[in-house]
C-alpha positions as CSV (number, residue, x, y, z in Angstrom):
1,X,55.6,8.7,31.8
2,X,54.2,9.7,28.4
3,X,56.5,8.8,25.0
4,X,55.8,10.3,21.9
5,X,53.3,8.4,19.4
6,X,55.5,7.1,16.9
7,X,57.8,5.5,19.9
8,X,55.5,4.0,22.0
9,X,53.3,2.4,18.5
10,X,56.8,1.1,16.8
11,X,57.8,-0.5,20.4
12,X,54.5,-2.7,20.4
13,X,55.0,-3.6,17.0
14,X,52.4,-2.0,15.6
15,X,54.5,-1.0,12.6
16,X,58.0,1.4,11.9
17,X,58.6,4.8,12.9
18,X,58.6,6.3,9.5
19,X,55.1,4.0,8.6
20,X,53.4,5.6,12.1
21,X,54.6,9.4,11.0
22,X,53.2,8.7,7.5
23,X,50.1,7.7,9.4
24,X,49.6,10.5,11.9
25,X,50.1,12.7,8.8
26,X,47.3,11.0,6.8
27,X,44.9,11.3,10.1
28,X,45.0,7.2,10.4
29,X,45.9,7.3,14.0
30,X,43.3,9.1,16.9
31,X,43.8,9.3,20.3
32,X,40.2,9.4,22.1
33,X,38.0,11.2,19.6
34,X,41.2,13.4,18.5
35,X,43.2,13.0,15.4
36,X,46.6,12.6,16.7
37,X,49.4,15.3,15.5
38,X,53.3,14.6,15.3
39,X,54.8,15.4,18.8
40,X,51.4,14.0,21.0
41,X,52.3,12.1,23.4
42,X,50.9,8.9,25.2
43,X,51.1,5.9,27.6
44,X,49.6,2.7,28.5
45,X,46.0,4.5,29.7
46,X,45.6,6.3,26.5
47,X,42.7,5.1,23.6
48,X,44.8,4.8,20.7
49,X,42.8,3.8,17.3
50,X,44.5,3.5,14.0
51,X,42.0,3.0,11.0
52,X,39.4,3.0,13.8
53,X,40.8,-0.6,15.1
54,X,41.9,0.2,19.0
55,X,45.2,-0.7,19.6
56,X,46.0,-3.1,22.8
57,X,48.8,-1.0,24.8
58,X,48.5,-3.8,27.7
59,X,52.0,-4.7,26.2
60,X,53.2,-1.5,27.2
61,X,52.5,-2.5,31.4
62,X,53.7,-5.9,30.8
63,X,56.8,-5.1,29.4
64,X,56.6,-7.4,26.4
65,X,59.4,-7.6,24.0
66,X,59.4,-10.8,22.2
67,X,63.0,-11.7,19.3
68,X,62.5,-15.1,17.4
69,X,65.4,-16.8,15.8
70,X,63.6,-17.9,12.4
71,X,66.0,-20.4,9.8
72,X,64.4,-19.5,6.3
73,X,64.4,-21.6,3.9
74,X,65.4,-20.8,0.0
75,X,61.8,-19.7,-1.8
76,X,60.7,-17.7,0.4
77,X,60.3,-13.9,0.3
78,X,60.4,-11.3,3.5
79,X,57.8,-9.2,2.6
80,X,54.1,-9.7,4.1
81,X,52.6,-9.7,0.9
82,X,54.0,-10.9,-2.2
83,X,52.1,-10.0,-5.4
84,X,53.6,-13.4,-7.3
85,X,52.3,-15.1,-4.8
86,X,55.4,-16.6,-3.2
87,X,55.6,-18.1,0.6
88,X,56.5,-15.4,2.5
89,X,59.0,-15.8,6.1
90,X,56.2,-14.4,8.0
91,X,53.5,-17.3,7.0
92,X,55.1,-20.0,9.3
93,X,55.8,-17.3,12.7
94,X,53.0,-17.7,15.6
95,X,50.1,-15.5,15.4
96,X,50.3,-12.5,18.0
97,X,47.3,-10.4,18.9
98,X,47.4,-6.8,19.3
99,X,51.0,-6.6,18.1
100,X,52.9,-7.8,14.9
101,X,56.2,-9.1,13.8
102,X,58.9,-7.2,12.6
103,X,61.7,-8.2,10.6
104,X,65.6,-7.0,11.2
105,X,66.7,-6.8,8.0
106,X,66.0,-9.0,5.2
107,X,67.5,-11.9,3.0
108,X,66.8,-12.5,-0.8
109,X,64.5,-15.2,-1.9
110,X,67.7,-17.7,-2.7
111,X,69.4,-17.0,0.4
112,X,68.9,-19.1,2.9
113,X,69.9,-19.3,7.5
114,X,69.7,-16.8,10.1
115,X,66.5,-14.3,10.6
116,X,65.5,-12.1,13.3
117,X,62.0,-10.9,14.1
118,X,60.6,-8.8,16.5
119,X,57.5,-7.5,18.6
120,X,59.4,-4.0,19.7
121,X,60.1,-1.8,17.2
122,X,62.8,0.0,19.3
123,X,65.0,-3.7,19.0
124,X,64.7,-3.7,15.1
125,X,65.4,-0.1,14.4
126,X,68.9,-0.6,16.6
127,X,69.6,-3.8,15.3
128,X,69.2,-2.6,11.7
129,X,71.1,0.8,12.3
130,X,74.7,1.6,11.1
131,X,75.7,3.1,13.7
132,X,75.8,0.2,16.1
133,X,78.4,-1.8,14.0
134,X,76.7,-4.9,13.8
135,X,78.4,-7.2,11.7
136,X,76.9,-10.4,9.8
137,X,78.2,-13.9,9.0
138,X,77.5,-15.9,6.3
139,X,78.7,-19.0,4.7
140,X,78.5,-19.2,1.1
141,X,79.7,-21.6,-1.6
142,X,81.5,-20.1,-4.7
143,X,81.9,-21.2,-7.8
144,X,85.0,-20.0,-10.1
145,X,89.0,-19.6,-8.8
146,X,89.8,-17.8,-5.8
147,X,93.2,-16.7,-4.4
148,X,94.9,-14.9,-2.1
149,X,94.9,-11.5,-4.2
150,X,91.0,-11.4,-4.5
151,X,90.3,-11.8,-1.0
152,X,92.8,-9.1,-0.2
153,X,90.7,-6.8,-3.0
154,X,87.6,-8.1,-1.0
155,X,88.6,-7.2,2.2
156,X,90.0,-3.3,1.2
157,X,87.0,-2.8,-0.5
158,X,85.5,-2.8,-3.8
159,X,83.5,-0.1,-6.1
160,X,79.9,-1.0,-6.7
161,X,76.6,0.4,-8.1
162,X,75.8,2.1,-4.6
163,X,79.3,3.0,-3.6
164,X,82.2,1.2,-2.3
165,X,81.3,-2.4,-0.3
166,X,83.6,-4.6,1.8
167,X,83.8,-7.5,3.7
168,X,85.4,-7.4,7.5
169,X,86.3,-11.0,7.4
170,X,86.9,-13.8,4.8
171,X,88.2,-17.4,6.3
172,X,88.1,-20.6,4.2
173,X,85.4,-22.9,4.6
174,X,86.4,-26.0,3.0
175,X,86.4,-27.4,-0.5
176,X,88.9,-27.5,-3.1
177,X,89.1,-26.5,-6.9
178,X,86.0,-24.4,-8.3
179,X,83.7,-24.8,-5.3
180,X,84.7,-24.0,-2.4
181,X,83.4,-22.5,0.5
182,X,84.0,-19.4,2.4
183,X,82.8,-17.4,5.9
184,X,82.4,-13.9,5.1
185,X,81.3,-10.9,7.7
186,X,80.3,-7.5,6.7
187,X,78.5,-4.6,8.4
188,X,76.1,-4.2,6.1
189,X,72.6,-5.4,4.8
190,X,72.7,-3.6,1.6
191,X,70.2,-5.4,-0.8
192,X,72.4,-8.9,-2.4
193,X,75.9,-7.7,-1.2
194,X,77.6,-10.5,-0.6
195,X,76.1,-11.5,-3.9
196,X,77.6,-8.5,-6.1
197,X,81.5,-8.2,-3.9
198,X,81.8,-11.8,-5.4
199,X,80.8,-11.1,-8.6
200,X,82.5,-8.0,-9.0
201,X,85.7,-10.3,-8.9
202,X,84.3,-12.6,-12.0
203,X,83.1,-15.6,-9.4
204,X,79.3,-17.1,-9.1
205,X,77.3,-17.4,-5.2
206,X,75.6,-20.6,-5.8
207,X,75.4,-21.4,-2.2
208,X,74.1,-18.5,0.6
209,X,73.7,-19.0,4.5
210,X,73.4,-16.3,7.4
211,X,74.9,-18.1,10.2
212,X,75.1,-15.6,12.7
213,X,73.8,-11.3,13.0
214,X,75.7,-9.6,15.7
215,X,75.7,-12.1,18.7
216,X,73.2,-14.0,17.8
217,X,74.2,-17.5,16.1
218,X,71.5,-20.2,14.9
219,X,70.8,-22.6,17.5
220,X,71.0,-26.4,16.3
221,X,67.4,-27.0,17.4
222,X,66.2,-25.0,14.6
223,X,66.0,-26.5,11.6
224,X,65.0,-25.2,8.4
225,X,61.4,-23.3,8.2
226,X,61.1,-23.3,11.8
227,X,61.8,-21.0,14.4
228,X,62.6,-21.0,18.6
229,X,62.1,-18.1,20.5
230,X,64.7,-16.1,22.1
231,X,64.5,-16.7,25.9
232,X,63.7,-13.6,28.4
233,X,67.4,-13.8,29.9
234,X,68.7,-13.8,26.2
235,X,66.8,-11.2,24.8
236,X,67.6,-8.5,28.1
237,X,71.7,-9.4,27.2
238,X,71.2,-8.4,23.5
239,X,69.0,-5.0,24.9
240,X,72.1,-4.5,27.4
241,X,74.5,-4.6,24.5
242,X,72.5,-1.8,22.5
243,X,72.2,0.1,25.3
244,X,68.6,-0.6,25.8
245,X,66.9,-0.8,28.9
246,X,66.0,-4.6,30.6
247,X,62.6,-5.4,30.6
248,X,60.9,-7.5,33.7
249,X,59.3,-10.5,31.2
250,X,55.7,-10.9,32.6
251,X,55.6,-14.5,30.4
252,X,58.1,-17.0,29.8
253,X,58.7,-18.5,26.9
254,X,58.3,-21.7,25.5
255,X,61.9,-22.7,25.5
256,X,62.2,-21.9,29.4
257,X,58.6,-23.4,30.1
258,X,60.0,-26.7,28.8
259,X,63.2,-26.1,30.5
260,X,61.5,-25.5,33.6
261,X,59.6,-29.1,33.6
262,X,62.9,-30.9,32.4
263,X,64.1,-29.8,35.4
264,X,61.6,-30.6,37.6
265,X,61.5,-33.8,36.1
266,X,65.1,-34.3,37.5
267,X,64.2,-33.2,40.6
268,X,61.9,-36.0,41.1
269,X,64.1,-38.8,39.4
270,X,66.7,-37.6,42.1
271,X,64.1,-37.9,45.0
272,X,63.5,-41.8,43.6
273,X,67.0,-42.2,43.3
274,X,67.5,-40.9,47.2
275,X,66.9,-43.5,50.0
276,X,64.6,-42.8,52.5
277,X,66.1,-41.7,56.3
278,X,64.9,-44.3,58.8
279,X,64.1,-42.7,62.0
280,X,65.5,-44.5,65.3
């Protein structure tokens, strides 16, 4: 069944909804020989050409919807291109052809833990999107006196620049006298919140993890500036929870390719370890 333009494009990660309606309105994106309009609609047997480069809709048929779990480092920037010249969180991820990675959300460049990216546009937009309530953890390390009557102003809310900001959740992390160490959750990505609540109370953010987004924790296995890929099994649960349909994987990933020959390699060790029948 044909989808409109801007869907099926953003699902294979060829870039955002609002960048692929800027597009079609520029006359970037054809379909055959045809400039495509806003509201055409497509599938998998369509030629689709933006800038004149033919896009690879094979992962439509396959069903391809790939989520890494990426643990970025402090330095680093998420943005593609930086014009300083800063490492950027999307230097170290595999190369992908025909699609591109997108990034839920974003982190500043001194905070550090939990990142999310993305081949299916679809995924991002709903993981990014208010209205699903997803909620974010982080651990951070403050410096300067906290008590009982801050955390309470914290947690009913507090009037910044952009309007009023709050955190869900605020437990204590350890530490004692002017560093110590808090979980906090909030439902929002607004640029440096966490940041600006704390200050807003006259107390410094030296320290700044993400340790979980929504479901999704940071596995042990990944340490920092490397990513794992979310396996197939994983990756339909987190669609099921956004009311997204499953998607039959047509490739497993690396995780559950070496899963699958630990396991065989147990099989065997258990086939030594069996003594053979003797027949009578």
């Amino acid at each position: 069944m044909k989808e409109r333009i801007q869907k099926v494009l953003s699902q294979i990660g060829v870039g955002s909804r609002r960048e692929i309606e800027r597009w079609i309105t520029e006359g970037r994106i054809k379909v055959g020989d045809q400039v495509a309009q806003l509201g055409d609609r497509i599938d998998s047997r369509d030629q689709v050409f933006v800038d004149d480069r033919r896009v690879d809709l094979k992962a439509l048929e396959e069903g391809q919807c790939r989520v890494l779990i990426y643990n970025k480092p402090e330095g680093e920037v998420c943005t593609r291109d930086d014009p300083e010249g800063r490492p950027t969180v999307f230097q170290r991820l595999p190369k992908i052809k025909g699609q591109r990675w997108i990034s839920v959300g974003r982190l500043d460049v001194n905070t550090t833990g939990l990142l999310l990216f993305t081949t299916d546009g679809e995924l991002a937009n709903k993981l990014m999107h208010p209205s699903t309530g997803i909620d974010r953890e982080y651990l951070c390390r403050i410096h300067g006196e906290v008590d009982e009557p801050m955390v309470k102003r914290l947690l009913e809310g507090v009037l910044l620049d952009d309007g009023k900001a709050q955190f869900t959740d605020v437990v204590h992390g350890g530490g004692e006298g002017r560093n110590q160490w808090f979980y906090v959750c909030l439902m929002e990505g607004r640029n440096r919140e966490v940041r600006r609540l704390w200050e807003s109370q006259g107390v410094e953010v030296n320290r700044l993890k993400r340790v979980r987004y929504g479901s999704v924790f940071m596995p042990s296995e990944c340490k920092v500036g490397t990513w794992v890929e979310m396996p197939n099994k994983e990756v339909n649960e987190l669609r099921a929870r956004l009311g997204m349909s499953k998607i039959a994987f047509t490739r497993r990933t690396q995780q559950e390719k070496l899963e699958m020959g630990r396991r065989k390699r147990q099989q065997k060790q258990a086939q030594r370890r069996t003594p053979k029948r003797k027949r009578f």
